[in-house]
C-alpha positions in Angstrom: 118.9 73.1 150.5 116.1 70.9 150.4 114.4 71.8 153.5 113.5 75.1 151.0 111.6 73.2 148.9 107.3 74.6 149.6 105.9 70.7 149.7 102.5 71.8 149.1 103.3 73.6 145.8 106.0 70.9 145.1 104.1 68.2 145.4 100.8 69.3 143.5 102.0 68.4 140.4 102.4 65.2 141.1 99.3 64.8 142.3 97.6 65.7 139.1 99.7 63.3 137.6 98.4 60.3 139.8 95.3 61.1 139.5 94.8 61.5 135.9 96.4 58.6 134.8 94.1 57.0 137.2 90.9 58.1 135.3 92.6 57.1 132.0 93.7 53.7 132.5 90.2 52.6 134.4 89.2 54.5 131.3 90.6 51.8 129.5 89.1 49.0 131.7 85.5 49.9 130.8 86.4 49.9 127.2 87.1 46.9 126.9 84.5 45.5 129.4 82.1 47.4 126.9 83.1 46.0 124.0 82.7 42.7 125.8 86.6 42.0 125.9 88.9 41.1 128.1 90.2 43.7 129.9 94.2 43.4 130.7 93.6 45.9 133.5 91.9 44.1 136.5 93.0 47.3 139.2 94.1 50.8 139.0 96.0 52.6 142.3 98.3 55.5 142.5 100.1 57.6 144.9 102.5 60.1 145.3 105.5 59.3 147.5 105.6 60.7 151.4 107.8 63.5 151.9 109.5 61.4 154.6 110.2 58.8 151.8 111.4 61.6 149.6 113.4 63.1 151.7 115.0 59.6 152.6 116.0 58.7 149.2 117.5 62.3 148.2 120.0 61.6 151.5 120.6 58.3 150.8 121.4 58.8 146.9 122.8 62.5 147.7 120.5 64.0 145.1 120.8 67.9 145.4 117.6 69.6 145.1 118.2 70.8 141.6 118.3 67.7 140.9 115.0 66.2 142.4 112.6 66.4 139.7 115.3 64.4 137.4 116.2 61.4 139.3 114.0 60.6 141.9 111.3 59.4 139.1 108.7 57.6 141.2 107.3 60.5 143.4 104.0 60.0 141.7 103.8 56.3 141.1 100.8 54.4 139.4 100.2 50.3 139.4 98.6 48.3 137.4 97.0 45.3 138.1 96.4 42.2 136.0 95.2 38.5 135.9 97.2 37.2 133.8 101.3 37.5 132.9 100.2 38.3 129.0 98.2 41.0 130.2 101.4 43.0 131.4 103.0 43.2 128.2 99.2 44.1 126.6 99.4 46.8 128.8 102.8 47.6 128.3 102.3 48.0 124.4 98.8 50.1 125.1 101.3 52.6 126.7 103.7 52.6 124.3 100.7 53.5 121.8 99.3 55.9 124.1 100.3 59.7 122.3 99.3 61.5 126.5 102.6 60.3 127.4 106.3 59.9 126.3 108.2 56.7 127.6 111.4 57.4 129.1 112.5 54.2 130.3 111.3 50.0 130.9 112.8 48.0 133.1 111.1 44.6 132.7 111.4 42.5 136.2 109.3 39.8 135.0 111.3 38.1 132.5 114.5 39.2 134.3 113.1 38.8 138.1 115.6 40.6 141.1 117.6 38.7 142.8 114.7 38.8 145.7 111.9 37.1 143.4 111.0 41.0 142.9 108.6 40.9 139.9 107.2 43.6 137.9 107.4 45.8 134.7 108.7 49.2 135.4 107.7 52.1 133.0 109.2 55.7 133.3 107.1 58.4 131.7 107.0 61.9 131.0 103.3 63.3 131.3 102.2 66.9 130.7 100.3 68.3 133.1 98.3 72.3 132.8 99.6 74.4 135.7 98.9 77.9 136.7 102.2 78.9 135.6 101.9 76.5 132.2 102.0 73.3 130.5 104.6 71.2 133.0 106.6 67.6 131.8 106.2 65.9 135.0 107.9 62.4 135.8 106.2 59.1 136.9 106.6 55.8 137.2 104.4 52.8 135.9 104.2 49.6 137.6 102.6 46.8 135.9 102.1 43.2 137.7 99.7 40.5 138.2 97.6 40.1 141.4 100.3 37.3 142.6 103.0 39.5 142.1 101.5 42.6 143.8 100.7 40.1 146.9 104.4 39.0 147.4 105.2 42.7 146.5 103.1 44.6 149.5 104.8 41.6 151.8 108.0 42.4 150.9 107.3 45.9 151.4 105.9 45.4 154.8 109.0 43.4 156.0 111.4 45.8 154.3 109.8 48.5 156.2 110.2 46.4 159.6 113.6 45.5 159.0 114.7 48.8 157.5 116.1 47.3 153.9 118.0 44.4 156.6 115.8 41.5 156.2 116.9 38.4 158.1 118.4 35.6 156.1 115.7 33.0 156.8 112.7 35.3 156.1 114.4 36.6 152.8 114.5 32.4 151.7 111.3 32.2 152.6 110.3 35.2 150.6 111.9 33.7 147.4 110.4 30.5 147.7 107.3 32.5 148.2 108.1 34.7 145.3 108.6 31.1 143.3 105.4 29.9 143.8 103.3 32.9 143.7 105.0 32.4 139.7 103.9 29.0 139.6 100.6 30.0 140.3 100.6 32.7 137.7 101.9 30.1 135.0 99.3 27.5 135.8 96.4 30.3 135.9 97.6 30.7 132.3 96.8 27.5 131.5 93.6 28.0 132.0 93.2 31.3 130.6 90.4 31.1 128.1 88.2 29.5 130.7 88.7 31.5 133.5 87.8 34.6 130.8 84.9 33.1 129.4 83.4 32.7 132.8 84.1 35.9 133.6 82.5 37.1 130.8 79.2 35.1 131.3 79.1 36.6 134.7 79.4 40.3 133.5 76.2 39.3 130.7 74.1 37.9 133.9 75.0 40.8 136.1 73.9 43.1 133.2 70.8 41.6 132.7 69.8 41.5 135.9 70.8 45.1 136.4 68.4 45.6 133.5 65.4 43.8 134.9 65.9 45.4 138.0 65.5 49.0 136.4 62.6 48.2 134.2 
């Protein structure tokens, strides 16, 4: 039975997992902001998934406790943020590069959106954590999505929540359209990509130098 399961111990994997990948992919961040590039990673948050949610799922899905660490892959969950659509696959291929992890699976919800408007890139991993007990291959899932998409994603969450998966018919339109534009807004942003960069860019050089003549 899964009320069995010691949560603390359970979970602490997991954890690690999160966390780690957290340092590692901000890692990447300041690499690039050091070598004065553009950085395709704009934000880095994690978490691992409520018991509550966990045990929600495995009921729902009938998942057997054996089974947990298999098929409930987003227990530890990491998302990525980025400006621009481009920068999702940039970081999709720096993953696939990445010798830390094994790919399992990619769903890719941007070129094919959900029927909801639902956009994002989905990656399934297999990461090794160090354990008391050992090296473990612990499961996680990667989502990567631009700052539009992750705006109309917490919504949706949010109203989900509310309406417990049974959002009214009106407010699910509405969510589309909303889900249409906040596309729009990412396609015209590209248009104006190099600009938007090379200001950024001017503004990390100030900030430096002014961080510079303020330790001298």
């Amino acid at each position: 039975m899964v009320e069995k399961i010691n949560w603390s111990t359970f979970l602490v994997p997991y954890t690690q997992v999160v966390e780690e990948l957290k340092v590692k992919l901000r890692g990447v961040r300041t690499q690039f902001e050091i070598e004065k590039k553009h950085s395709p990673i704009e934000l880095v948050t994690g978490r691992v998934k409520p018991i509550s949610s966990i045990l929600e799922k495995v009921e729902r899905k009938g998942i057997s406790e054996v089974d947990i660490e298999n098929e409930l892959q987003d227990i530890a969950g990491v998302r990525v943020v980025c400006q621009f659509v481009e920068d999702i696959y940039t970081v999709v291929n720096l993953l696939r590069s990445r010798h830390d992890i094994t790919i399992i699976d990619e769903k890719d919800y941007v070129s094919y959106k959900k029927d909801s408007g639902y956009r994002s890139y989905h990656v399934i991993i297999s990461y090794p954590v160090a354990t008391i007990n050992g090296e473990k291959q612990v499961i996680a899932e990667i989502q990567i999505r631009t700052l539009a998409m992750n705006f109309w994603a917490i919504n949706e969450h949010s109203l989900n929540y509310k309406y417990s998966g049974q959002i009214p018919k009106e407010i699910k339109a509405r969510l589309k359209n909303a889900a249409e534009a906040a596309f729009r807004l990412d396609e015209e942003m590209a248009k104006i990509k190099d600009e938007v960069q090379e200001a950024q860019l001017i503004f990390r050089k100030d900030r430096r130098q002014k961080q510079r003549g303020r330790e001298e």
